[in-house]
C-alpha positions, 0 to 999 in steps of 0.5 A, spaced: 317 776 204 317 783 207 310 785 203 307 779 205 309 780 212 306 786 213 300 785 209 299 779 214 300 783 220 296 789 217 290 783 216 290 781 223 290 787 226 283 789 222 281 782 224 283 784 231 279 790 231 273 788 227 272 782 232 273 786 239 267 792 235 272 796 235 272 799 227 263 800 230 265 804 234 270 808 231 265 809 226 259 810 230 264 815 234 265 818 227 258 819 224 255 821 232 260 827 232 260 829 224 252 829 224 250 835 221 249 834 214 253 839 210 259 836 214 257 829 212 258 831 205 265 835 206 268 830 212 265 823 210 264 823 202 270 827 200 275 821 201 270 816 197 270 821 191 277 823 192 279 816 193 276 814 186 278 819 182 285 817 184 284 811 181 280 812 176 287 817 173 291 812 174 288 807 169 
């Protein structure tokens, strides 16, 4: 039950923040101040790969 709570309130505060444009917002914010090119492959593309790579270790 506690999962199923915290997964319910995690998903209404996306909800929440995607309705406002709040998450458009933050990520124009983020892509405007992070624009150079050589910080886009460091900052913005490093989690995606990093991300991946995790996954793809654990199957």
């Amino acid at each position: 039950m506690a999962i199923i709570a915290f997964l319910l309130i995690v998903g209404g505060t996306f909800h929440i923040l995607g309705q406002g444009g709040i998450i458009s917002y933050m990520l124009k914010k983020i892509v405007w101040r992070y624009r150079e090119p050589v910080v886009h492959i460091a900052v913005l593309y490093h989690p995606v790969f990093y991300g991946a790579g995790g996954t793809g270790g654990q199957l």
